[in-house]
C-alpha positions as CSV (number, residue, x, y, z in Angstrom):
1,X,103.8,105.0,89.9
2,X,101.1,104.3,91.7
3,X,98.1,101.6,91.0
4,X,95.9,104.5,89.8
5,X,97.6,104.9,86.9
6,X,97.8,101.4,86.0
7,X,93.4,101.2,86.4
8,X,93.3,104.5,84.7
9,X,95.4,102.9,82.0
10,X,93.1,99.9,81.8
11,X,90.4,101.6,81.5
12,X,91.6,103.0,78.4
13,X,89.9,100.5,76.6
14,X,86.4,100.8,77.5
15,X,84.2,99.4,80.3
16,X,84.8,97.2,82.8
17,X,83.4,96.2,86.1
18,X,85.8,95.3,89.0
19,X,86.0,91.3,87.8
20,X,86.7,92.4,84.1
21,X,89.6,94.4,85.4
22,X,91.4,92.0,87.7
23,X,91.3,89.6,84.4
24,X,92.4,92.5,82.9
25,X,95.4,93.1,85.1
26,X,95.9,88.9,85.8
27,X,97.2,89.1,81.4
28,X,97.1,92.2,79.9
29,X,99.1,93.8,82.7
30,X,100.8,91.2,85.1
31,X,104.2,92.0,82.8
32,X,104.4,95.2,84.5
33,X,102.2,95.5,87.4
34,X,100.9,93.2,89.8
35,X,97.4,93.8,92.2
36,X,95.0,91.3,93.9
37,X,91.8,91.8,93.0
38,X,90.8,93.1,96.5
39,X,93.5,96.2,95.9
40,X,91.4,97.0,92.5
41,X,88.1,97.3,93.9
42,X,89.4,100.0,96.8
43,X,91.4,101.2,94.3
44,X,88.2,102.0,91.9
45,X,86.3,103.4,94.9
46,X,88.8,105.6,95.0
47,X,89.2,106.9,91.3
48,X,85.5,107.1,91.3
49,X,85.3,109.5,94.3
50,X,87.8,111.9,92.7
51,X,86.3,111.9,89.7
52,X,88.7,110.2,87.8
53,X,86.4,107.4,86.3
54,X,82.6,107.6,86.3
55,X,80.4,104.1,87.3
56,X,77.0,103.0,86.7
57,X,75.2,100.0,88.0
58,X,74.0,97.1,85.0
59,X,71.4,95.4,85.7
60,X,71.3,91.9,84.7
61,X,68.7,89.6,84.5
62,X,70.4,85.9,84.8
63,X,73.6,87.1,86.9
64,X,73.9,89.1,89.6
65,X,74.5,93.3,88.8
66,X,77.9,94.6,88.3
67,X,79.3,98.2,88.6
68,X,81.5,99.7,85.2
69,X,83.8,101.7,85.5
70,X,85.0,104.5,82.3
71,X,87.8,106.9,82.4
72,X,86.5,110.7,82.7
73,X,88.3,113.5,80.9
74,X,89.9,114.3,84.5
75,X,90.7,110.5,84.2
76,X,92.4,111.2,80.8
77,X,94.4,114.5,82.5
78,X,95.5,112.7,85.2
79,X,97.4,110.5,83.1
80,X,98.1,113.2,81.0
81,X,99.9,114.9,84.0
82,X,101.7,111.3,85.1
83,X,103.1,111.1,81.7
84,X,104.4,114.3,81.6
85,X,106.7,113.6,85.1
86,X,110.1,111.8,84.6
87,X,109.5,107.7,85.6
88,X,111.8,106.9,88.1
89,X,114.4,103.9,86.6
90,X,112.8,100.7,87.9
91,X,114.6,98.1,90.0
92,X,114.9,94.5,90.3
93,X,114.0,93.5,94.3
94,X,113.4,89.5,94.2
95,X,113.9,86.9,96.8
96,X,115.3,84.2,94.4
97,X,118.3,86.8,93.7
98,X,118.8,86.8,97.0
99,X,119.6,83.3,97.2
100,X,121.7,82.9,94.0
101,X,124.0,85.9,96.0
102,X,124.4,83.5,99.1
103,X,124.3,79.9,96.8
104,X,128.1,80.3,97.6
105,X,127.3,79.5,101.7
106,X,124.3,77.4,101.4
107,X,122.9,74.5,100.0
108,X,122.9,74.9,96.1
109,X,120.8,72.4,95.4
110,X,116.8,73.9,96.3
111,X,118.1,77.4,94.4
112,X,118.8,75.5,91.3
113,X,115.6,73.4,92.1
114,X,113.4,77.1,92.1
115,X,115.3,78.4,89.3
116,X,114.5,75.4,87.2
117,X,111.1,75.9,88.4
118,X,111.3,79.8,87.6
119,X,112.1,78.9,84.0
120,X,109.2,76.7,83.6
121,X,107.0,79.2,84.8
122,X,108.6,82.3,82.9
123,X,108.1,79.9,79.7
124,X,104.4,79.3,80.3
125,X,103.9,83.4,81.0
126,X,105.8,84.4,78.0
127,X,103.5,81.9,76.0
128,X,100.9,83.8,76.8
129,X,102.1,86.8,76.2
130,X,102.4,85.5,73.0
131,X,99.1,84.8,72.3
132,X,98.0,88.0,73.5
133,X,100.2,89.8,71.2
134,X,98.3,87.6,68.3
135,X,94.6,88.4,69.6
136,X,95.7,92.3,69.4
137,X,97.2,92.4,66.3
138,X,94.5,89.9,65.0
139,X,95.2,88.9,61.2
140,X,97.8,91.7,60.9
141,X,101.8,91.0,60.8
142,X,103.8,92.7,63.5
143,X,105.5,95.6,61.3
144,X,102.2,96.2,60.4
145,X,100.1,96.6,63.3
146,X,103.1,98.7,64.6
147,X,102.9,101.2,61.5
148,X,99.0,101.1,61.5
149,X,97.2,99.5,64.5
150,X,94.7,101.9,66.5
151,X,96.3,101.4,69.9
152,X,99.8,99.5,69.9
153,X,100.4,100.9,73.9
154,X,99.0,97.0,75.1
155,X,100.6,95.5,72.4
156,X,104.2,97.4,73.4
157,X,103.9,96.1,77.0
158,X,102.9,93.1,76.4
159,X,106.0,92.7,73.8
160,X,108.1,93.9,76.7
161,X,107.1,90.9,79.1
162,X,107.4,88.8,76.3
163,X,111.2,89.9,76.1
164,X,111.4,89.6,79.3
165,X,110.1,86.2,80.1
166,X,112.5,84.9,77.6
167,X,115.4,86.5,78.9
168,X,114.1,85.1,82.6
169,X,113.8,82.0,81.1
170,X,117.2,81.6,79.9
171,X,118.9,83.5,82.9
172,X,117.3,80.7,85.0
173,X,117.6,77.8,83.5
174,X,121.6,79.1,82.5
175,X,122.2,79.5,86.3
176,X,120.7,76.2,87.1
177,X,122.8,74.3,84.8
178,X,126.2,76.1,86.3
179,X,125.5,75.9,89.6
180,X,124.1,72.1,88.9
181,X,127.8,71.4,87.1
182,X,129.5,73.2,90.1
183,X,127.9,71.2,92.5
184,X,129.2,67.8,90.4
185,X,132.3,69.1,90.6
186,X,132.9,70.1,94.4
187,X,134.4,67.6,96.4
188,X,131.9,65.7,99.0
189,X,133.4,67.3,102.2
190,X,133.0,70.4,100.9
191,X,130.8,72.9,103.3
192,X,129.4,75.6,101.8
193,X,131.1,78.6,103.2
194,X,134.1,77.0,104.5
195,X,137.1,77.3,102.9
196,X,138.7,74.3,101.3
């Protein structure tokens, strides 16, 4: 996928200028695509020179003007088209994993220090996933809004990064702890990565 699809999928939802849309992407989207907000405004240069969203300049009076940006129906095929093409399966690549494969030859104890850490921080995200999932839906229940609501894509990713906070969260904070009893448990002379 590239980040094209994920503006054009933003933009869904009516206007926004280039500041709108980084907040946008900074909740809405961080659980399943990251970009700085420098990225989104080449990106929207892009889009709007092939004609895949349409701009126009506001003037404001007490602020400086800002540019909006809309989807265009060759916006809409576009994504009609990337739909239509088989995702390819995602992948995990993340630097932390990378030291939980070597914890066995290194010093355990700053991994278990960044995966506590991690856990904190995948707590906080999922919290506010959480209370985006309540400003979509509003004043309706889940099964509800599900069955009913005008546009349940946002609410579907967002429950997704919900899901998967939590299961970060626990994966973390499991690992810490075992690694954190293993390392109470090895004898003092013990070098990582030599044998016993």
């Amino acid at each position: 996928m590239a980040l094209r699809h994920a503006v054009l999928a933003a933009l869904l939802d009516g206007e926004h200028s280039g500041y709108q849309l980084a907040k946008v992407f900074d909740t809405a989207v961080a659980n399943f695509w990251h970009a700085v907000p420098q990225q989104l405004y080449a990106e929207l240069t892009k889009l709007e020179e092939a004609g895949l969203i349409a701009g126009r300049l506001v003037i404001q009076h007490d602020r400086p003007n800002k540019r909006v940006y809309t989807v265009t129906e060759a916006g809409t095929a576009e994504l009609e088209r990337f739909a239509s093409v088989a995702s390819k399966p995602s992948f995990i690549r993340d630097d932390l994993l990378v030291k939980v494969q070597a914890v066995d030859h290194i010093d355990p104890a700053p991994v278990i220090a960044e995966l506590e850490e991690r856990a904190v921080q995948a707590a906080a995200k999922a919290g506010i996933f959480e209370q985006l999932l309540l400003f979509l839906r509003q004043d309706v229940d889940e099964d509800t809004f599900l069955r009913e609501g005008r546009r349940i894509g946002p609410y579907l990713t967002c429950l997704r990064g919900v899901l998967f906070e939590h299961e970060h969260q626990d994966w973390c904070r499991n690992t810490a702890k075992l690694l954190r009893s293993r390392l109470d448990t090895t004898p003092h002379d013990h070098v990582p990565g030599q044998a016993h």
